[in-house]
N, CA, C, O and CB atoms as a CASP TS submission, in Angstrom:
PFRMAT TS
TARGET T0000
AUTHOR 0000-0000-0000
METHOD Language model
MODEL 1
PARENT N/A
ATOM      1  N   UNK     1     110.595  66.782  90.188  1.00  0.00           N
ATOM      2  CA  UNK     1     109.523  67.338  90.985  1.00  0.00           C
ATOM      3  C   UNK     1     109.175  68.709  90.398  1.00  0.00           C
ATOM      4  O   UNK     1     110.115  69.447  90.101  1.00  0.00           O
ATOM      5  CB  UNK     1     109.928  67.441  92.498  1.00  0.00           C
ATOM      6  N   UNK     2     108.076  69.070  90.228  1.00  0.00           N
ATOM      7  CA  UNK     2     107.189  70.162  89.881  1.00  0.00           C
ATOM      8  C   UNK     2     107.405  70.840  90.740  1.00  0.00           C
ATOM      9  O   UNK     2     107.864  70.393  91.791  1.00  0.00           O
ATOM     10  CB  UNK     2     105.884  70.016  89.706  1.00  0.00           C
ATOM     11  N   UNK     3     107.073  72.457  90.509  1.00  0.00           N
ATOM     12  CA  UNK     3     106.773  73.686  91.170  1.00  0.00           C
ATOM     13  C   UNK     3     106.021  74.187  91.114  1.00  0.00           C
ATOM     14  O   UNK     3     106.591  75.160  90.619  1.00  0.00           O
ATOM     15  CB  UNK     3     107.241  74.413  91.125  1.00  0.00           C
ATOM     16  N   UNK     4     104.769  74.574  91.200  1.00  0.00           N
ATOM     17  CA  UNK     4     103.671  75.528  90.803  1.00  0.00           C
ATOM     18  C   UNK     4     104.056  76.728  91.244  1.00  0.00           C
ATOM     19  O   UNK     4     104.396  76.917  92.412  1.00  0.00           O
ATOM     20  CB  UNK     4     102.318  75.228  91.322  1.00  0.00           C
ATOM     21  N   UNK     5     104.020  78.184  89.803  1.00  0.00           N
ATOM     22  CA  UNK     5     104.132  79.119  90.518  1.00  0.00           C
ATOM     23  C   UNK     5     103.303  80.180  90.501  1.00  0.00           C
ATOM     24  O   UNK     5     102.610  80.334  89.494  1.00  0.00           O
ATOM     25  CB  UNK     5     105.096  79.420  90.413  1.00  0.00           C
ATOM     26  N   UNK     6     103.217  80.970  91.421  1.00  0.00           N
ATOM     27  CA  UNK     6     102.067  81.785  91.274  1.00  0.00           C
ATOM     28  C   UNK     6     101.973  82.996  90.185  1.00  0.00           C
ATOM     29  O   UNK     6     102.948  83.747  90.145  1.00  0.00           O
ATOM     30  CB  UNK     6     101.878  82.316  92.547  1.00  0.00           C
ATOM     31  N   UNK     7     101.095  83.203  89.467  1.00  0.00           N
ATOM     32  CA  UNK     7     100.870  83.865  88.381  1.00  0.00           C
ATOM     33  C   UNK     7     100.411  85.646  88.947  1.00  0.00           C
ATOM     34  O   UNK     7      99.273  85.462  89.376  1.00  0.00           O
ATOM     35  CB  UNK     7      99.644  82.913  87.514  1.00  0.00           C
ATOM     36  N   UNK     8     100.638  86.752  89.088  1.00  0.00           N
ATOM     37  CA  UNK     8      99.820  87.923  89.538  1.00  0.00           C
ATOM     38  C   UNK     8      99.124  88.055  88.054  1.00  0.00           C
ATOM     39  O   UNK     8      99.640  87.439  87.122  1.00  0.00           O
ATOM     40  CB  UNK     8     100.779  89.407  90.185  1.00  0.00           C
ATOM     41  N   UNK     9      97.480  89.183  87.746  1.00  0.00           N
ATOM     42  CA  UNK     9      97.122  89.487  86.834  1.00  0.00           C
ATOM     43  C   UNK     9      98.072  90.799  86.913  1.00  0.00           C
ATOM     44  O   UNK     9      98.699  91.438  87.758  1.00  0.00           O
ATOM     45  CB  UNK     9      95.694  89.439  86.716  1.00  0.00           C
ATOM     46  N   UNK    10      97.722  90.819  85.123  1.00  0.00           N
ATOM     47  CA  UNK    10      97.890  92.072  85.262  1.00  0.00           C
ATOM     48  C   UNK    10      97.525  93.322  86.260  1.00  0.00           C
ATOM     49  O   UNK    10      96.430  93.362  86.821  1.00  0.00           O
ATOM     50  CB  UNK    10      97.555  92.236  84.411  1.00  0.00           C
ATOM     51  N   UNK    11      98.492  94.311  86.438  1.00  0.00           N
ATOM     52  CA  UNK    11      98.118  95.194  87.197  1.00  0.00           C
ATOM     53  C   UNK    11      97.505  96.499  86.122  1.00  0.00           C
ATOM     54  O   UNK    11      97.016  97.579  86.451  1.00  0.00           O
ATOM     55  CB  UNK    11      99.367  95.495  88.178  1.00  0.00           C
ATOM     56  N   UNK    12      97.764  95.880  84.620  1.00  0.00           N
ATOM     57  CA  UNK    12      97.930  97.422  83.991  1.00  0.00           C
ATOM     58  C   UNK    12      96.193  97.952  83.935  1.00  0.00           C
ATOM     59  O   UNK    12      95.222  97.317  83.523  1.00  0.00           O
ATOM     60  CB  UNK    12      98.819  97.368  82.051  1.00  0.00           C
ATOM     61  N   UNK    13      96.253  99.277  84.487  1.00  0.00           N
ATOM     62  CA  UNK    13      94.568  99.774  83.997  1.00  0.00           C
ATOM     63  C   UNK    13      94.864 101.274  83.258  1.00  0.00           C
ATOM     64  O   UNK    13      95.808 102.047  83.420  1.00  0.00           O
ATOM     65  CB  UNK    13      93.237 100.056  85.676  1.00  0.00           C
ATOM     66  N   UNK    14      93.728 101.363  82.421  1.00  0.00           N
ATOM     67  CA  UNK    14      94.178 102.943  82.004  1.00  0.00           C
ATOM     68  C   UNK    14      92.834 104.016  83.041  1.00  0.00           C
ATOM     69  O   UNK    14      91.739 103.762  83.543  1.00  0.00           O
ATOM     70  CB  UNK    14      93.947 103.206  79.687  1.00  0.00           C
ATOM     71  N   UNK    15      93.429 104.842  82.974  1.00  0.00           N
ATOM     72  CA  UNK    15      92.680 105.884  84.434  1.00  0.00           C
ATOM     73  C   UNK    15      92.250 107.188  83.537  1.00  0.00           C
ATOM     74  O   UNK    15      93.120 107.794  82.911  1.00  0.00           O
ATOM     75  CB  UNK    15      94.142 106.529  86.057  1.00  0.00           C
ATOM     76  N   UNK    16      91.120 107.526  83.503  1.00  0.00           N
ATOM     77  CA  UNK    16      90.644 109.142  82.271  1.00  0.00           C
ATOM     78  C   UNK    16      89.885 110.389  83.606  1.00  0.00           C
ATOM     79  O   UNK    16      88.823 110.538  84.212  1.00  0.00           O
ATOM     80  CB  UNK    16      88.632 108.470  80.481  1.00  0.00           C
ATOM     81  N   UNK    17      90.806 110.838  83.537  1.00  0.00           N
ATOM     82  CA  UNK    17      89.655 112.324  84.430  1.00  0.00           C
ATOM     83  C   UNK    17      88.470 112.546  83.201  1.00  0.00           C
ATOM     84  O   UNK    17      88.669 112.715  81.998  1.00  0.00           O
ATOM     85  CB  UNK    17      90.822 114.490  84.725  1.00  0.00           C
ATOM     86  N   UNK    18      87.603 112.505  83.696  1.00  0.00           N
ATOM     87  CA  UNK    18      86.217 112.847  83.331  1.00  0.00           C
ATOM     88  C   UNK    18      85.628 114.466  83.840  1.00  0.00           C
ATOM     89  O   UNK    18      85.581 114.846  85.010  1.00  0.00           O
ATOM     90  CB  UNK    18      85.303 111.630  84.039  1.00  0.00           C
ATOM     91  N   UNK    19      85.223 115.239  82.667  1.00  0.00           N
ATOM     92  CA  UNK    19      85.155 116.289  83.134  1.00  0.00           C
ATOM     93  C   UNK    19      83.725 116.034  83.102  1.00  0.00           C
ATOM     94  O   UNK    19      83.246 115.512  82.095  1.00  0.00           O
ATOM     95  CB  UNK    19      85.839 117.412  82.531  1.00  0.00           C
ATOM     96  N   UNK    20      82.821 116.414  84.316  1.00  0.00           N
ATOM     97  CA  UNK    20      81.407 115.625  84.910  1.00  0.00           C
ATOM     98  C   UNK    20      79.955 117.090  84.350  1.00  0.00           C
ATOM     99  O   UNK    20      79.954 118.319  84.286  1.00  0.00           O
ATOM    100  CB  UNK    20      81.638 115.349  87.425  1.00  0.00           C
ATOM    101  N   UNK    21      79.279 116.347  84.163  1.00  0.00           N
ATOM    102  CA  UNK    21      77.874 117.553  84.245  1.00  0.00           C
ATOM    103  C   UNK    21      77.148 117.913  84.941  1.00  0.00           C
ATOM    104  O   UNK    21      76.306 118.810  84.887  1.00  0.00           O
ATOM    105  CB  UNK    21      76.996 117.509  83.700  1.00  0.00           C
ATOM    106  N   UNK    22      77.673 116.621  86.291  1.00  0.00           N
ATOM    107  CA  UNK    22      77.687 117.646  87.366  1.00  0.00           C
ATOM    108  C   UNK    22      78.169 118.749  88.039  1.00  0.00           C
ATOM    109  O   UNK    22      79.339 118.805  88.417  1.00  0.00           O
ATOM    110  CB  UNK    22      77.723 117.336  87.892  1.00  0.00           C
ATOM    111  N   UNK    23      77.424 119.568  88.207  1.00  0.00           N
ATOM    112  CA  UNK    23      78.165 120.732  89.188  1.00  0.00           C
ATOM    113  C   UNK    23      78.490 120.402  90.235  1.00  0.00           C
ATOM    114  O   UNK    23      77.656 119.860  90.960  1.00  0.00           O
ATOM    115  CB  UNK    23      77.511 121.838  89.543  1.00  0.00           C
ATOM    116  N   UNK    24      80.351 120.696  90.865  1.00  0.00           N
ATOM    117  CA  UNK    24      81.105 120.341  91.883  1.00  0.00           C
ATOM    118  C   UNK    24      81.309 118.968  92.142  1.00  0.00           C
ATOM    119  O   UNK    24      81.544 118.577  93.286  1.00  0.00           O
ATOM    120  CB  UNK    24      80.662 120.876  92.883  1.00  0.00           C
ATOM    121  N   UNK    25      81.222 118.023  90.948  1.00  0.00           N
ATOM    122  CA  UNK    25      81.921 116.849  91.057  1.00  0.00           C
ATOM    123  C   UNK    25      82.861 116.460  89.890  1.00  0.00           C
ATOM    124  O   UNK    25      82.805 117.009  88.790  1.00  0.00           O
ATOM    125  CB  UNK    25      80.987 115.857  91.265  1.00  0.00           C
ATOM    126  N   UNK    26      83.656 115.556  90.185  1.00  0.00           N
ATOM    127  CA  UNK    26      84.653 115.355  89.593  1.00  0.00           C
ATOM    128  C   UNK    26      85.002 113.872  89.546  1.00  0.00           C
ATOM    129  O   UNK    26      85.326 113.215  90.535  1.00  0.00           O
ATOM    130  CB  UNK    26      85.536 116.135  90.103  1.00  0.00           C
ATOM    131  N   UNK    27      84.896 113.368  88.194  1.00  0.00           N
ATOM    132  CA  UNK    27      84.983 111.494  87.922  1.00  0.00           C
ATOM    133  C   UNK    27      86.372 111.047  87.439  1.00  0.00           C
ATOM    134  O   UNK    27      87.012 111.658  86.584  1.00  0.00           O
ATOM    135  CB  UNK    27      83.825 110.867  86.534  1.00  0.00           C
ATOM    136  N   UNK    28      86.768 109.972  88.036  1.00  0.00           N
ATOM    137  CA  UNK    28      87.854 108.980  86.972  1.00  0.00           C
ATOM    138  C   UNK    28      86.927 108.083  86.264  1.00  0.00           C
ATOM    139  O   UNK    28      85.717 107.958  86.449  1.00  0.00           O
ATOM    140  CB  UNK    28      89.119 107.879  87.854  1.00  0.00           C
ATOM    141  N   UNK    29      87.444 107.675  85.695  1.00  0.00           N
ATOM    142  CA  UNK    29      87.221 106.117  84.896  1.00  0.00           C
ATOM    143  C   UNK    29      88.315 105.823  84.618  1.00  0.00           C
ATOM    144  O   UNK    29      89.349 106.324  84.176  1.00  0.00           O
ATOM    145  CB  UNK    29      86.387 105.935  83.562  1.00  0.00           C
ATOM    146  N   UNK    30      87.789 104.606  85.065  1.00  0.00           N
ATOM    147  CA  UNK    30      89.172 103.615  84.866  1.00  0.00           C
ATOM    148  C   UNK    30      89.108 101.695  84.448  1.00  0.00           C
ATOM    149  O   UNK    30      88.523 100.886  85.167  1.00  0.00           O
ATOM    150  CB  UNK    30      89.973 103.745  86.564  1.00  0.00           C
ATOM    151  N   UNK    31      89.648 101.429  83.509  1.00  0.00           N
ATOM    152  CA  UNK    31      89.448 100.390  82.869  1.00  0.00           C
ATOM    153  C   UNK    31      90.351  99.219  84.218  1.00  0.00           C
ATOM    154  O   UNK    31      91.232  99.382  85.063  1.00  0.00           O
ATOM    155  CB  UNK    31      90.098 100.612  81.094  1.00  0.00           C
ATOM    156  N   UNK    32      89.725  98.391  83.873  1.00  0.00           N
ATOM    157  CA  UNK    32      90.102  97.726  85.634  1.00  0.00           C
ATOM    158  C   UNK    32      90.661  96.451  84.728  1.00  0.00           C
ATOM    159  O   UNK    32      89.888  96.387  83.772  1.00  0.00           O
ATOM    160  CB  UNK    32      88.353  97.266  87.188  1.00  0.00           C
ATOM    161  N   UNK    33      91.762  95.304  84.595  1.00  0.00           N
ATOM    162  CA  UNK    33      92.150  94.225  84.593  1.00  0.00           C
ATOM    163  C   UNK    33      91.474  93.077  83.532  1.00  0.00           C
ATOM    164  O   UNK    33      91.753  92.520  82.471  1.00  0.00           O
ATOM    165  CB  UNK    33      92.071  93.993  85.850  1.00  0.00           C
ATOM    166  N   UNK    34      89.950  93.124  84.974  1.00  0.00           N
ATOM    167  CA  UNK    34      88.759  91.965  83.890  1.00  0.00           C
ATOM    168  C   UNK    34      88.021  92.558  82.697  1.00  0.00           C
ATOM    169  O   UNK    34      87.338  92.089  81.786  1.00  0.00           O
ATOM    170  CB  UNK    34      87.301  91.347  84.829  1.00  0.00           C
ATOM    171  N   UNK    35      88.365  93.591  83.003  1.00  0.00           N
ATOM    172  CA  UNK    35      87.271  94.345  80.905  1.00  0.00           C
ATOM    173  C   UNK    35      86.263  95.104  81.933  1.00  0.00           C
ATOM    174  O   UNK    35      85.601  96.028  81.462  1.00  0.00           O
ATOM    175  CB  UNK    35      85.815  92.476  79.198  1.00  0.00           C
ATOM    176  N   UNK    36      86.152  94.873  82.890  1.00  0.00           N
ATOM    177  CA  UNK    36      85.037  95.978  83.586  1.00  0.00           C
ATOM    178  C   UNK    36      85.522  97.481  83.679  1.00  0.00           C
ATOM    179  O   UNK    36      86.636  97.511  83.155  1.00  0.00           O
ATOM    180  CB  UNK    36      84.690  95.536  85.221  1.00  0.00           C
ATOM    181  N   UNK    37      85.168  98.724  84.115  1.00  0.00           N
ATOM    182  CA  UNK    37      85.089  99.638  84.209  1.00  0.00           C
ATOM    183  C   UNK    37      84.433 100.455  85.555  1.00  0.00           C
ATOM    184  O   UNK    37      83.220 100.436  85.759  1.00  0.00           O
ATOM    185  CB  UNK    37      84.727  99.690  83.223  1.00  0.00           C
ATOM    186  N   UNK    38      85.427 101.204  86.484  1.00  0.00           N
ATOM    187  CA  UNK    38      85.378 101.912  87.269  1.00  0.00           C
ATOM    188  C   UNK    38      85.034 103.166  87.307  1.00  0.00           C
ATOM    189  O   UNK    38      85.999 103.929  87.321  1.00  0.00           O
ATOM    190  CB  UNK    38      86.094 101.792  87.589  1.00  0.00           C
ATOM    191  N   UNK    39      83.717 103.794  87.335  1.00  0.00           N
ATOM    192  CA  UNK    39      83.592 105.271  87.502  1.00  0.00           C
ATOM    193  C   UNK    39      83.369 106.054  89.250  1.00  0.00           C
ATOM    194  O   UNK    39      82.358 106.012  89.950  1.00  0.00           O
ATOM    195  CB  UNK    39      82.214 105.581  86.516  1.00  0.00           C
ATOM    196  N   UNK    40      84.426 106.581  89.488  1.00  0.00           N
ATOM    197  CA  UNK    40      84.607 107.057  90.892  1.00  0.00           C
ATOM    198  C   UNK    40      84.290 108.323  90.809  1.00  0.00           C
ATOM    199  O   UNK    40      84.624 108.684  89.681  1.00  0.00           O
ATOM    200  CB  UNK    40      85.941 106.893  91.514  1.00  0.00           C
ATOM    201  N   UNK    41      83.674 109.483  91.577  1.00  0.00           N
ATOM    202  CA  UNK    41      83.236 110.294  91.803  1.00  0.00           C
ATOM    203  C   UNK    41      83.556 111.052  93.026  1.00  0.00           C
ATOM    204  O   UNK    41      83.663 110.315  94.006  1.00  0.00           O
ATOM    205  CB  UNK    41      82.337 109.991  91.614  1.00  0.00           C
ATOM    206  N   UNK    42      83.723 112.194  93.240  1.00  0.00           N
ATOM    207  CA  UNK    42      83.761 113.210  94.780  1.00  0.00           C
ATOM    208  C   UNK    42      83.684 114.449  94.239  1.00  0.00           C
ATOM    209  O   UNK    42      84.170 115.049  93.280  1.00  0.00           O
ATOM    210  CB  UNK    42      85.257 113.174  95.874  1.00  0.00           C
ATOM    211  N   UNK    43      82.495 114.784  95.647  1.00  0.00           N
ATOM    212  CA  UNK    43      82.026 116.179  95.321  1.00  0.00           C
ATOM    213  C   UNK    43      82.873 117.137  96.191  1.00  0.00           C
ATOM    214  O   UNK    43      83.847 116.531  96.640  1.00  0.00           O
ATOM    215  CB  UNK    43      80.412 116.376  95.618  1.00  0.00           C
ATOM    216  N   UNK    44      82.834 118.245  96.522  1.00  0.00           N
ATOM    217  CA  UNK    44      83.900 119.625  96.943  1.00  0.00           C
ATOM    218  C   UNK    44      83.689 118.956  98.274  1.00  0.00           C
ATOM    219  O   UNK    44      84.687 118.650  98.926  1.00  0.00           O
ATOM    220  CB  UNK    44      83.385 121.648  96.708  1.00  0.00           C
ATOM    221  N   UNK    45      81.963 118.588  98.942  1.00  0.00           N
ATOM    222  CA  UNK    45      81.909 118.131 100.195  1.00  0.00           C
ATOM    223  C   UNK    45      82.407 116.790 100.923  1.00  0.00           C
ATOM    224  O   UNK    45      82.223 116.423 102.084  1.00  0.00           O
ATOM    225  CB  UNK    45      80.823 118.210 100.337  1.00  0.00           C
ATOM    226  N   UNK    46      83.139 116.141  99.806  1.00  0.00           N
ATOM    227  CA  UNK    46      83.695 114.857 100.396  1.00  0.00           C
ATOM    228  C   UNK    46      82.680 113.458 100.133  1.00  0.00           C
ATOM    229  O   UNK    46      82.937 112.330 100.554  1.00  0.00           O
ATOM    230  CB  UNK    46      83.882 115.148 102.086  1.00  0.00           C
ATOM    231  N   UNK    47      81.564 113.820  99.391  1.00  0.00           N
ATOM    232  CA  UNK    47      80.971 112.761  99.242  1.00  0.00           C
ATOM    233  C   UNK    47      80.808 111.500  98.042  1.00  0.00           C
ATOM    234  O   UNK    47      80.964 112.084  96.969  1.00  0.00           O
ATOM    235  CB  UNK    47      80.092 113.242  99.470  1.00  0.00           C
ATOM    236  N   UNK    48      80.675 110.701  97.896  1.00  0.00           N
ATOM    237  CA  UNK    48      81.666 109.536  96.970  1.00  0.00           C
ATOM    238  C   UNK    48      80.665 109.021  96.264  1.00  0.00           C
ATOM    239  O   UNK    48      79.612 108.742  96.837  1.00  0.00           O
ATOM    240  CB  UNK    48      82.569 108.206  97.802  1.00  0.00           C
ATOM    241  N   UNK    49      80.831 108.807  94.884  1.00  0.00           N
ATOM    242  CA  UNK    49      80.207 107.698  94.048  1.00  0.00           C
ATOM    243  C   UNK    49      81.289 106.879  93.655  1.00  0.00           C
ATOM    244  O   UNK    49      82.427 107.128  93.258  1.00  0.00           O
ATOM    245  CB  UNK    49      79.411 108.181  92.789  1.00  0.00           C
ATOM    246  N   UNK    50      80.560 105.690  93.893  1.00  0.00           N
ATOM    247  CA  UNK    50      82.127 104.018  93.012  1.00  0.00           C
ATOM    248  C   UNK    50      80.785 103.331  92.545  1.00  0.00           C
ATOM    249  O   UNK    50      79.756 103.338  93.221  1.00  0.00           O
ATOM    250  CB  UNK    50      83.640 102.326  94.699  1.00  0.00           C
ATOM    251  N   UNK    51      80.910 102.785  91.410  1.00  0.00           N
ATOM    252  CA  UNK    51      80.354 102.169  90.367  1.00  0.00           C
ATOM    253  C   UNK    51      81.291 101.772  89.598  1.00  0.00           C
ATOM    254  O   UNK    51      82.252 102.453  89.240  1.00  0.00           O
ATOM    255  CB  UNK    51      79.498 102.852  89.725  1.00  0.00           C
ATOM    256  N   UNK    52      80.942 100.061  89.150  1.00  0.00           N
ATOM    257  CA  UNK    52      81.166  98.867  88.481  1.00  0.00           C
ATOM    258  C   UNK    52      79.989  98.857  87.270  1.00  0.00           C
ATOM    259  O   UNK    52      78.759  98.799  87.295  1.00  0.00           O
ATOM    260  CB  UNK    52      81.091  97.578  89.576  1.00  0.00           C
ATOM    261  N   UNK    53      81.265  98.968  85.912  1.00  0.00           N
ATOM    262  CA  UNK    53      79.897  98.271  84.929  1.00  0.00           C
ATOM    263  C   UNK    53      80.691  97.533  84.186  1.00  0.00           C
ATOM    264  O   UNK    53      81.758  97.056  84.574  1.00  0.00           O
ATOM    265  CB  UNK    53      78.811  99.323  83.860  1.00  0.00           C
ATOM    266  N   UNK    54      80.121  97.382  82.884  1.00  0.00           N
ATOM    267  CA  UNK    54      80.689  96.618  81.705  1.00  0.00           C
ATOM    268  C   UNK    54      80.691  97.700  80.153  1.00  0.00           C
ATOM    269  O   UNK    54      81.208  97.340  79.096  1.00  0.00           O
ATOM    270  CB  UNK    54      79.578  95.087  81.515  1.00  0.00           C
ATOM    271  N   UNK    55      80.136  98.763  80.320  1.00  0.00           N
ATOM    272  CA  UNK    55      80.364  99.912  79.441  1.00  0.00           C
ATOM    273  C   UNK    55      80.410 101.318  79.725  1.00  0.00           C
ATOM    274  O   UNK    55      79.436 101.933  80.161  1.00  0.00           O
ATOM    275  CB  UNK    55      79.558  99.866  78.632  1.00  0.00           C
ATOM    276  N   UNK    56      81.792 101.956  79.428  1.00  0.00           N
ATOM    277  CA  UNK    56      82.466 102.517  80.307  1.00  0.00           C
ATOM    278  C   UNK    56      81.557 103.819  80.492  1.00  0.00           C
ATOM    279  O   UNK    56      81.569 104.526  81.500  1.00  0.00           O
ATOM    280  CB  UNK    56      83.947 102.670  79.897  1.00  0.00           C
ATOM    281  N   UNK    57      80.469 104.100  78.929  1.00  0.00           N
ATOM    282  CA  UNK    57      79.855 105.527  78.974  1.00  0.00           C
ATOM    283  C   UNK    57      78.430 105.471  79.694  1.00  0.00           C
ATOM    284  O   UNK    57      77.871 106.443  80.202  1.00  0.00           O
ATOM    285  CB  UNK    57      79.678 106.147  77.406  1.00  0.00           C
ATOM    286  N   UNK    58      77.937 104.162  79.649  1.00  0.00           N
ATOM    287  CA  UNK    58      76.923 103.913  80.683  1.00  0.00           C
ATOM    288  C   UNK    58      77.211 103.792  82.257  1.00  0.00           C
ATOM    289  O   UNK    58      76.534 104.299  83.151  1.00  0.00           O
ATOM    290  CB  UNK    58      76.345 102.734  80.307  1.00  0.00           C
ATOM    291  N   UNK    59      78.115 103.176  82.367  1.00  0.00           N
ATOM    292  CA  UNK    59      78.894 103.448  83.715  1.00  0.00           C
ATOM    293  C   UNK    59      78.589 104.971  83.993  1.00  0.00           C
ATOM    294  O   UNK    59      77.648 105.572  84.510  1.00  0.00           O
ATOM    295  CB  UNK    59      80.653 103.144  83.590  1.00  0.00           C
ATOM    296  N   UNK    60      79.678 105.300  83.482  1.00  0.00           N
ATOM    297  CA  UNK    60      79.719 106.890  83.884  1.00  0.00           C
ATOM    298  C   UNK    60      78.286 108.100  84.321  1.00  0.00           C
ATOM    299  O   UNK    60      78.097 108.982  85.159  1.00  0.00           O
ATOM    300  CB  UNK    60      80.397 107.485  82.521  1.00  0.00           C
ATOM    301  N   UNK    61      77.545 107.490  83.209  1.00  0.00           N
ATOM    302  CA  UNK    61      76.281 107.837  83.101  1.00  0.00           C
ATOM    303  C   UNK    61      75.037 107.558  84.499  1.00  0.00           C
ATOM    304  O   UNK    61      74.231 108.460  84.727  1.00  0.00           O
ATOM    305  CB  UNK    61      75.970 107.077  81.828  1.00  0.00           C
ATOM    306  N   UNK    62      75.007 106.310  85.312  1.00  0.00           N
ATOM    307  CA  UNK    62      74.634 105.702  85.756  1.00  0.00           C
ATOM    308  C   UNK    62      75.107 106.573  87.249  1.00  0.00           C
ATOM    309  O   UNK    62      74.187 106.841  88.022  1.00  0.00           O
ATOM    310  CB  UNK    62      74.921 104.440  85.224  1.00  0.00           C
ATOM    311  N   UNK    63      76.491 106.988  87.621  1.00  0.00           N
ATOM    312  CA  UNK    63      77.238 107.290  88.707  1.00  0.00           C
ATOM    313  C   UNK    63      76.897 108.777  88.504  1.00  0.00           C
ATOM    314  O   UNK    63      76.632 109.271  89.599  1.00  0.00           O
ATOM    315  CB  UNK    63      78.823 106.786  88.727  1.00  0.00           C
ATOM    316  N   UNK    64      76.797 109.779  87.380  1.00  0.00           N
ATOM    317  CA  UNK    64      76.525 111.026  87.288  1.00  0.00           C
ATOM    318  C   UNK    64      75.301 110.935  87.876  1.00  0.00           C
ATOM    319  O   UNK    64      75.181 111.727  88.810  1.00  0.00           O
ATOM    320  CB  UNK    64      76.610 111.625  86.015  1.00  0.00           C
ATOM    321  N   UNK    65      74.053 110.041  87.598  1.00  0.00           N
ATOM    322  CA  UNK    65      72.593 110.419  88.281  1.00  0.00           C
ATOM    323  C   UNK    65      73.161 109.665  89.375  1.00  0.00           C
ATOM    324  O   UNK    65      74.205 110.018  88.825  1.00  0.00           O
ATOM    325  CB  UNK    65      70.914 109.884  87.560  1.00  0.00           C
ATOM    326  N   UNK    66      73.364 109.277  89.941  1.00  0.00           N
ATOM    327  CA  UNK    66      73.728 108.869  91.322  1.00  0.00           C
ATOM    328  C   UNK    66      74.253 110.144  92.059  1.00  0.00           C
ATOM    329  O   UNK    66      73.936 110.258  93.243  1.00  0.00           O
ATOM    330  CB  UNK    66      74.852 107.682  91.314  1.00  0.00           C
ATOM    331  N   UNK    67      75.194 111.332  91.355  1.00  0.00           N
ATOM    332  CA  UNK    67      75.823 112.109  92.103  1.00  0.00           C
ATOM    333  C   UNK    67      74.633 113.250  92.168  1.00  0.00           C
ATOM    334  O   UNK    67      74.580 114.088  93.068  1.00  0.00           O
ATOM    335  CB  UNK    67      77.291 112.476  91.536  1.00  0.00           C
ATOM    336  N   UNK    68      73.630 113.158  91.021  1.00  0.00           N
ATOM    337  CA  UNK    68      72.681 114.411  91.354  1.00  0.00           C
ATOM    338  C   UNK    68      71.830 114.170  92.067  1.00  0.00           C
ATOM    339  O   UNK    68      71.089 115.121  92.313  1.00  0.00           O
ATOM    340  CB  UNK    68      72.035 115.024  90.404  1.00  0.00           C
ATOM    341  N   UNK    69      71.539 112.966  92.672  1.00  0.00           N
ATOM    342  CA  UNK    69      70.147 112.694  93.599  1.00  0.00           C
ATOM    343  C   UNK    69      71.459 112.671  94.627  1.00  0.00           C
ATOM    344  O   UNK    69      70.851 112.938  95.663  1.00  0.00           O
ATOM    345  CB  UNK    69      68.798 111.011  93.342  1.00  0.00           C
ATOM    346  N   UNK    70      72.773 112.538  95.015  1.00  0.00           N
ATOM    347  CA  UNK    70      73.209 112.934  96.271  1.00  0.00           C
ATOM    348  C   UNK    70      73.012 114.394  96.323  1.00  0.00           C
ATOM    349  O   UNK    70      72.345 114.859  97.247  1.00  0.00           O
ATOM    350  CB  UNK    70      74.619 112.526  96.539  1.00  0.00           C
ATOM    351  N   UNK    71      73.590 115.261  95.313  1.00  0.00           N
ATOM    352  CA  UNK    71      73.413 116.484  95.574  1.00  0.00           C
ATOM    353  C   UNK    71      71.764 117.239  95.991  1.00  0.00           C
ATOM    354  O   UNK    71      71.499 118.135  96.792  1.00  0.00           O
ATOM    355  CB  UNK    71      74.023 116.979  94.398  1.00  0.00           C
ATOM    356  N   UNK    72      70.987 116.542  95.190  1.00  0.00           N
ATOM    357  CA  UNK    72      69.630 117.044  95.860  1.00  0.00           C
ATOM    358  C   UNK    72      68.953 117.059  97.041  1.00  0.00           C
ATOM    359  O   UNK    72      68.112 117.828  97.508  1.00  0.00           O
ATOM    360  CB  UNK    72      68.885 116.651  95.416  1.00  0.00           C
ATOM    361  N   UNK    73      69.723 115.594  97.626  1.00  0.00           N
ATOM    362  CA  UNK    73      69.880 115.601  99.175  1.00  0.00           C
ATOM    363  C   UNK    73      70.263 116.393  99.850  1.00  0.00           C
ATOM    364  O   UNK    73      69.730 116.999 100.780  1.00  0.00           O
ATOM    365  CB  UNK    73      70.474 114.893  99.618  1.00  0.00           C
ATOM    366  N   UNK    74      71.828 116.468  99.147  1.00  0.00           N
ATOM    367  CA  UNK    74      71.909 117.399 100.320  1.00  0.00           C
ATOM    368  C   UNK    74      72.118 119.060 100.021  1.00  0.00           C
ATOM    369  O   UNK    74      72.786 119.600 100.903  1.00  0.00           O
ATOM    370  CB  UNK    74      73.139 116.872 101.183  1.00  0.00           C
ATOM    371  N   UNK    75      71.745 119.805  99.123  1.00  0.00           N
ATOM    372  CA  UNK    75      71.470 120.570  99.304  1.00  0.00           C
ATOM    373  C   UNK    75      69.813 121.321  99.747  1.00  0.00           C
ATOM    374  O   UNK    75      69.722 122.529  99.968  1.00  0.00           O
ATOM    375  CB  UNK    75      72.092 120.702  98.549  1.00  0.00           C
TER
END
């Protein structure tokens, strides 16, 4: 008699502080499992960018104008 057993993926990701061009925010990137790429964001006020891509400097890129049209809001 057979067993099937369960397989976990990898857990391994690599994680980069990103020093941002935005003023008062601050990014990871982080290479995630499937080949995609995580760029996370928070500003001094607590407010969040998370973005999913498939190239890690367009990612990043994509979540930086995301963090300056938050900041234009709200300042």
């Amino acid at each position: 008699m057979g067993y099937a057993e369960e397989v976990e993926a990898p857990a391994t990701r690599v994680t980069y502080q990103v020093r941002s061009s935005v003023p008062g925010w601050f990014f990871r990137l982080e290479e995630l499992p499937t080949g995609f790429w995580r760029a996370k964001g928070r500003d001094v006020h607590g407010n969040t960018v998370n973005l999913i891509g498939s190239d890690p400097d367009r990612t990043l890129s994509i979540a930086e104008g995301a963090a300056r049209e938050i900041s234009e809001v709200v300042a």
